[in-house]
C-alpha positions as CSV (number, residue, x, y, z in Angstrom):
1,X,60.1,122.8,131.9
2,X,62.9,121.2,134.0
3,X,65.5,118.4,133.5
4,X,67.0,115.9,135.8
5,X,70.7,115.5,135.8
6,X,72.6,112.8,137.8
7,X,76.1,112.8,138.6
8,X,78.5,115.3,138.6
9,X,79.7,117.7,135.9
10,X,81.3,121.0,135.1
11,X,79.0,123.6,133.0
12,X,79.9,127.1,131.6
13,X,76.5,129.5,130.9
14,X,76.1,130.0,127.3
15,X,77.8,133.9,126.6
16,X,74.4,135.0,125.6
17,X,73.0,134.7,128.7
18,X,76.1,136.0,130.5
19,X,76.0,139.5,127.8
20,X,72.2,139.8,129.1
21,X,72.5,139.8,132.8
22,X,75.6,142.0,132.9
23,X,73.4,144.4,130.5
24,X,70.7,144.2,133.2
25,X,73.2,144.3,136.5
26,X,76.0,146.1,135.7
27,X,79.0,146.3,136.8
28,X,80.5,146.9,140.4
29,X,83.0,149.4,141.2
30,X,86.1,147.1,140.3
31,X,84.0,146.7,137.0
32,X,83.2,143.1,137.8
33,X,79.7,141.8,137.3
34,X,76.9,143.0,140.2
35,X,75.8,139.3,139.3
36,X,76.6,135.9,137.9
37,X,75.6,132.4,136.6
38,X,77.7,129.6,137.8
39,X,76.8,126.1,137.7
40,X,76.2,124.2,141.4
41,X,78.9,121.6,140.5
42,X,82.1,124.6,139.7
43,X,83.0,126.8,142.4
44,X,84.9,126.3,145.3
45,X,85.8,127.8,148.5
46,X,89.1,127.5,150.4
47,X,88.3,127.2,154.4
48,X,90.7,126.1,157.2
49,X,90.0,123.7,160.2
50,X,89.0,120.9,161.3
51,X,87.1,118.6,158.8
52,X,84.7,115.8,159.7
53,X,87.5,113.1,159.2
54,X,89.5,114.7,161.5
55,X,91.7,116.3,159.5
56,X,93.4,120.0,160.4
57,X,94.4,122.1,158.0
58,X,93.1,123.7,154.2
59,X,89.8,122.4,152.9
60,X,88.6,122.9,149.3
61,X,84.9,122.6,149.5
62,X,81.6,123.3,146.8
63,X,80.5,126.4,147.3
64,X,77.4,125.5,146.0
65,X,76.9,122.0,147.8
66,X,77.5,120.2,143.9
67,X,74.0,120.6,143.1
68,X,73.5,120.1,139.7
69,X,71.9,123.5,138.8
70,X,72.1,127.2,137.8
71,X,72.8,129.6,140.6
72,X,73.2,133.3,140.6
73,X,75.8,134.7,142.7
74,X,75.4,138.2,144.0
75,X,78.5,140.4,144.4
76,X,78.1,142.1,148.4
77,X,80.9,145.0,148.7
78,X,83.9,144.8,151.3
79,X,81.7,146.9,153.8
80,X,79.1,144.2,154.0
81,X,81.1,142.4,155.9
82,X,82.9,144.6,158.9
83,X,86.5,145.6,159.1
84,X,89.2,143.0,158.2
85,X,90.0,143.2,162.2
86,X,86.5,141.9,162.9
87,X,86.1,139.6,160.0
88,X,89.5,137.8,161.6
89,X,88.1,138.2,165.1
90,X,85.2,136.3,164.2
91,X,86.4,133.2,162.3
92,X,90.0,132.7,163.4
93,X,90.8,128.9,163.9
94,X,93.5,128.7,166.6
95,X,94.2,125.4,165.9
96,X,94.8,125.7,161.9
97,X,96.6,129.0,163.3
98,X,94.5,130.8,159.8
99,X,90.8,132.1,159.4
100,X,87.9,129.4,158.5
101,X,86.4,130.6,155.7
102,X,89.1,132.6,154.5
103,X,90.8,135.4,154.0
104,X,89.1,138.9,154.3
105,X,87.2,140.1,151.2
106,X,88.8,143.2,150.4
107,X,86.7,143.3,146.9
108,X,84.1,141.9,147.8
109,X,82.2,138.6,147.6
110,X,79.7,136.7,145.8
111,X,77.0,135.2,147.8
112,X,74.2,132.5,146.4
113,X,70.5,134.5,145.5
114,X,68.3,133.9,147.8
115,X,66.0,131.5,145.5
116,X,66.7,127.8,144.3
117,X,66.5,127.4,140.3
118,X,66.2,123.9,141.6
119,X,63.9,121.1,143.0
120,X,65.0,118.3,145.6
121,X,63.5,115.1,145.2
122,X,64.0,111.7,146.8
123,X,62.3,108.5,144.6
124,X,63.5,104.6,146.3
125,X,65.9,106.2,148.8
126,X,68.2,108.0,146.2
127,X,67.8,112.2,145.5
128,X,67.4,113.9,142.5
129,X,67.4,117.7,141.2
130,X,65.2,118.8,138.9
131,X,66.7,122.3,137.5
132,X,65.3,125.1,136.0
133,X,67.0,125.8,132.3
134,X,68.5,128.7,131.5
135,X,66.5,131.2,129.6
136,X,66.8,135.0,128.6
137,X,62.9,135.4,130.5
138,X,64.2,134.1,133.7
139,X,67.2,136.5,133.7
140,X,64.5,139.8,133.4
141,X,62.4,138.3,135.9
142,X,64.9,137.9,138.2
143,X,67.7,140.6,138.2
144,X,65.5,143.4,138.2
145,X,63.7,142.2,141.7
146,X,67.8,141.5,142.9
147,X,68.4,144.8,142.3
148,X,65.1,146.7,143.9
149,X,66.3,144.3,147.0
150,X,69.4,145.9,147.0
151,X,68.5,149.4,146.5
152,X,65.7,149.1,149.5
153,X,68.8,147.6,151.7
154,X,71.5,151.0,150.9
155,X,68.6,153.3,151.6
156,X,67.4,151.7,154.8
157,X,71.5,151.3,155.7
158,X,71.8,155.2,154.8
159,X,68.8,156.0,157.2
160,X,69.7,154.5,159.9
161,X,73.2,156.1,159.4
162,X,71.2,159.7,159.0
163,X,69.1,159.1,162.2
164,X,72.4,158.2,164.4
165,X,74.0,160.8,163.3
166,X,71.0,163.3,164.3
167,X,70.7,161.8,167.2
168,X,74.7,162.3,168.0
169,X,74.4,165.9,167.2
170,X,71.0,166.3,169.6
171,X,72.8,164.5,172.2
172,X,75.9,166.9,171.2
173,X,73.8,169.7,171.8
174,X,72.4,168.7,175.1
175,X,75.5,168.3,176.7
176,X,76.6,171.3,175.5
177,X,73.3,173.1,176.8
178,X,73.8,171.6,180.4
179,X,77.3,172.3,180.4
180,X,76.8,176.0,179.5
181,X,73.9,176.4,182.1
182,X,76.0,174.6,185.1
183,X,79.1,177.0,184.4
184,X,80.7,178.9,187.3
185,X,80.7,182.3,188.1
186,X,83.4,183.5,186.3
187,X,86.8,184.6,187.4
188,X,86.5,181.3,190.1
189,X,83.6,182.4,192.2
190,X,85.5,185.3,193.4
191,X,83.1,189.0,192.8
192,X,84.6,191.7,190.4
193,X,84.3,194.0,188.3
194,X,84.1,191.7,185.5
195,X,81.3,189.2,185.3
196,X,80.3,186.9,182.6
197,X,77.5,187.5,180.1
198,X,76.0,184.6,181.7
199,X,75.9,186.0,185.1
200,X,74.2,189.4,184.1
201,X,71.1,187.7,182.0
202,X,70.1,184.9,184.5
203,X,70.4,188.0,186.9
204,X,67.8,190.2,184.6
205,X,66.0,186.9,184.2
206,X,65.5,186.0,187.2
207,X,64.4,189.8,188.2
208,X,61.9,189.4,184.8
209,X,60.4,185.8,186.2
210,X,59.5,188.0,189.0
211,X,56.8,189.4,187.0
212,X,56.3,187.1,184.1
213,X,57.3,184.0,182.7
214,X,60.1,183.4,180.0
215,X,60.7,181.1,177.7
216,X,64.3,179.1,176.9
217,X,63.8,180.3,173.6
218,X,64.0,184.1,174.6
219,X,66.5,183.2,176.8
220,X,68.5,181.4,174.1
221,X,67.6,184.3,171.6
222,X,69.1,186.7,174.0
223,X,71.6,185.2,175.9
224,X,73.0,182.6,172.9
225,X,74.2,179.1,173.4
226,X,78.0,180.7,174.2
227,X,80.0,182.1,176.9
228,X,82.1,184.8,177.0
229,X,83.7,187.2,179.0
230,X,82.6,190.9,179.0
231,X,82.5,194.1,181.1
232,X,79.8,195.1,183.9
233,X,77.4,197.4,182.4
């Protein structure tokens, strides 16, 4: 079932259908909706620069390119999209002296699903859309899958976040271990009646090798990963 609308027009979804995909997506930490309905021919975006008339300056533009369709917008958190210093660094327009697409989201933005509800066509030179209806069916087919999509992108985001930090904490631990191992004799190379702990063990481990092999293990179990000062036995 589809219809085909010409022209333009401004459409509000039906509150029934608005009630039934907040009850399915929930809401967002600044209790907003995690999704919406807007009609292709409604929202705007403010963006600075240059325009293909030439002109400099502030731009209102469809945010949604006018088609005459349902879209559902999905609401990305603040994080999504760098720090504000970043977000500025990347779209600053020296010439309008002010960002291109806008100001940084600090709560967020909603971004088109990544499906058409929507059909192009072109009949004697002149296109059409043929759009998908609203229905209550389409809403539970849809939002669940939006969701599973999200929840597979934070768990892959929070892996990779647990394997750098593991890695940061081996590579901690290395450099630690090679600092510890290429330590000078203490008391700056100068012999005394105090020595390190250090000193002593690779001593008795060296006298041990002699005769048998050792392990880092052993020598880790015995020795520790520390350093500290301590009296000649």
């Amino acid at each position: 079932m589809s219809w085909t609308i010409p022209g333009m027009e401004r459409r509000e979804p039906a509150p029934e259908y608005v009630d039934h995909i907040n009850r399915i997506g929930g809401m967002n930490r600044y209790n907003e909706p995690n999704f919406r309905i807007v009609w292709g021919q409604n929202d705007t975006n403010l963006v600075y620069g240059v325009d293909s008339n030439g002109k400099r300056g502030q731009h209102i533009i469809l945010k949604h390119g006018g088609v005459p369709a349902w879209f559902i917008d999905v609401w990305k958190p603040p994080e999504c999209y760098g720090t504000p210093e970043l977000w500025y660094a990347l779209t600053w327009d020296w010439e309008a002296d002010a960002p291109t697409i806008g100001d940084y989201p600090h709560r967020g933005l909603y971004e088109p699903a990544p499906f058409n509800l929507f059909v192009r066509k072109v009949e004697n030179g002149v296109m059409t859309f043929d759009a998908m209806p609203l229905t209550h069916w389409l809403i539970d087919l849809l939002i669940p899958n939006l969701l599973k999509e999200q929840e597979t992108t934070y768990a892959q985001r929070k892996v990779a976040i647990q394997n750098r930090m593991l890695a940061e904490r081996q590579r901690a631990n290395q450099l630690a271990l090679a600092a510890y191992l290429d330590a000078g004799v203490a008391f700056g190379n100068r012999a005394g009646t105090h020595e390190s702990n250090r000193e002593r063990w690779i001593e008795r481990v060296r006298e041990k090798q002699q005769g048998m092999k050792i392990s880092r293990d052993e020598i880790v179990a015995r020795m520790g990963l520390g350093h500290r000062q301590g009296r000649s036995q």
